[in-house]
C-alpha positions as CSV (number, residue, x, y, z in Angstrom):
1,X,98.5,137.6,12.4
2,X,101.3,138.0,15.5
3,X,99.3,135.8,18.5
4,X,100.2,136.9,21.7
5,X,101.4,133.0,22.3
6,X,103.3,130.6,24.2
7,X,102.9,127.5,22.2
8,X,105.0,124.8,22.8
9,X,105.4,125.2,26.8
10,X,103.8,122.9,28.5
11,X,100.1,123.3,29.9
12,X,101.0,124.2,33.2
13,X,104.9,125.7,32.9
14,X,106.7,127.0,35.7
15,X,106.5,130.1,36.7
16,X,102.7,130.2,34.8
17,X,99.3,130.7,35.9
18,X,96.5,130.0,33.3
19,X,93.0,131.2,32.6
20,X,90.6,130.4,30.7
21,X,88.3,133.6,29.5
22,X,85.0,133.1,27.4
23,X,84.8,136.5,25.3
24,X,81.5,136.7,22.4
25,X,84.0,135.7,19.8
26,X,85.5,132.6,21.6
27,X,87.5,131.7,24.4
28,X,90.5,132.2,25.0
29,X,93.5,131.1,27.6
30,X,95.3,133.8,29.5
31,X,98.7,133.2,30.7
32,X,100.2,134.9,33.2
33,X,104.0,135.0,33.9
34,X,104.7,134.7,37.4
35,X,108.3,136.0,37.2
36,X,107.1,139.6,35.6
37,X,106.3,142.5,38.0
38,X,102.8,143.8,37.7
39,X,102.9,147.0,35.2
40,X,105.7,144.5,32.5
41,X,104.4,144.9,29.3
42,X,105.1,140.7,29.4
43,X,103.0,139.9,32.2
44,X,100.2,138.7,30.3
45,X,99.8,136.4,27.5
46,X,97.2,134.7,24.8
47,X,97.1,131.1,23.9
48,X,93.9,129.6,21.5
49,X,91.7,127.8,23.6
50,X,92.2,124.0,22.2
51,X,92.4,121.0,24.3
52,X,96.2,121.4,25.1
53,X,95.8,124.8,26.1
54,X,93.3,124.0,28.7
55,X,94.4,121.3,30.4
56,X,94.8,121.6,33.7
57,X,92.3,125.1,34.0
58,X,88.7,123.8,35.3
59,X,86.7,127.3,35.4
60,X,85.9,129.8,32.4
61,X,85.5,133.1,33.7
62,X,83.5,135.9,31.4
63,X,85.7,138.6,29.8
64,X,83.0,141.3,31.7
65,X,84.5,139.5,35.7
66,X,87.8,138.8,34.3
67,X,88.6,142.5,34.5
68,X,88.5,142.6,38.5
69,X,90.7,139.6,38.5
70,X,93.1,141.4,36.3
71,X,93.6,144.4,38.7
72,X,94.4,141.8,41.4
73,X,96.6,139.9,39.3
74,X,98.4,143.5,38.6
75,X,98.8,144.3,42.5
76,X,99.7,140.6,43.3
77,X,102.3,141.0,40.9
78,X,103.7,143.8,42.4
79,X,104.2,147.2,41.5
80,X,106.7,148.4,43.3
81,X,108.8,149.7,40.5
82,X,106.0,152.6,40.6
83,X,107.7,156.0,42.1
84,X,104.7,158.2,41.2
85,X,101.3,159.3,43.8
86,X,98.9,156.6,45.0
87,X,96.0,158.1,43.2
88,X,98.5,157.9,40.3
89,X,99.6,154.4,40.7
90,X,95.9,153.7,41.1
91,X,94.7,155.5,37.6
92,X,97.6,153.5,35.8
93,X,96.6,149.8,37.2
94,X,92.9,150.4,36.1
95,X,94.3,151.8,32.8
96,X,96.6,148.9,32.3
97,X,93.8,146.5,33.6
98,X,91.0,148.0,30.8
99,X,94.5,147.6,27.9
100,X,94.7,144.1,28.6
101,X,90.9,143.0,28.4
102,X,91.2,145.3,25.3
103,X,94.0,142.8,23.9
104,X,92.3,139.4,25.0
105,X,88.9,140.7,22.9
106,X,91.0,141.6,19.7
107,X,92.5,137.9,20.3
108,X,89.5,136.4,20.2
109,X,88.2,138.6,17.3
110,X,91.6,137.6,15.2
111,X,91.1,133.8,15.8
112,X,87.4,133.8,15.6
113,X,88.7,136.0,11.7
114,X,91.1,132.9,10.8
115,X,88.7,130.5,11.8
116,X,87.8,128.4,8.7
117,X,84.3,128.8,8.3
């Protein structure tokens, strides 16, 4: 399986801000990269909840309210690099905002799949 991972930074690198996000098949932390514009493929990332991963993060947040948070991380982020229509630019954040909730369930469902039983 290819994990959508940064293992081996520390909990709480630079230039990183970390969520953790309880899905039905597990939790799991989200990284974001601080440094990546808002529409970079790169701007988000998956980690397996374990005690490392989650040290320093002191809220879950459900998958179904993560997804608002997501379209503000997008605009915080910046998306600038966008030449298109407002409406446009709108329809692609939401897009890219349902994509990456998409990605963090098929995380879970992967690690909840390797999981001895």
């Amino acid at each position: 399986m290819s994990h959508d991972s940064n293992t081996g930074r520390p909990a709480q690198a630079a230039g990183q801000r970390r969520f953790l996000v309880k899905t039905n098949d597990g939790d799991v932390v989200v990284v974001v990269d601080t440094a990546a514009g808002g529409l970079d493929d790169d701007l988000f990332s998956f980690e397996p909840a374990t005690a490392e991963t989650m040290a320093g993060i002191d809220m879950t947040t459900p998958l179904s309210a993560f997804g608002s948070k997501v379209v503000d991380l997008i605009e915080l982020q910046g998306t600038e690099t966008f030449t298109g229509s407002s409406a446009l630019l709108e329809l692609l954040v939401k897009e890219k905002a349902t994509f990456e909730l998409r990605r963090i369930e098929r995380f879970a469902k992967e690690l909840r799949a390797e999981a001895p039983a």
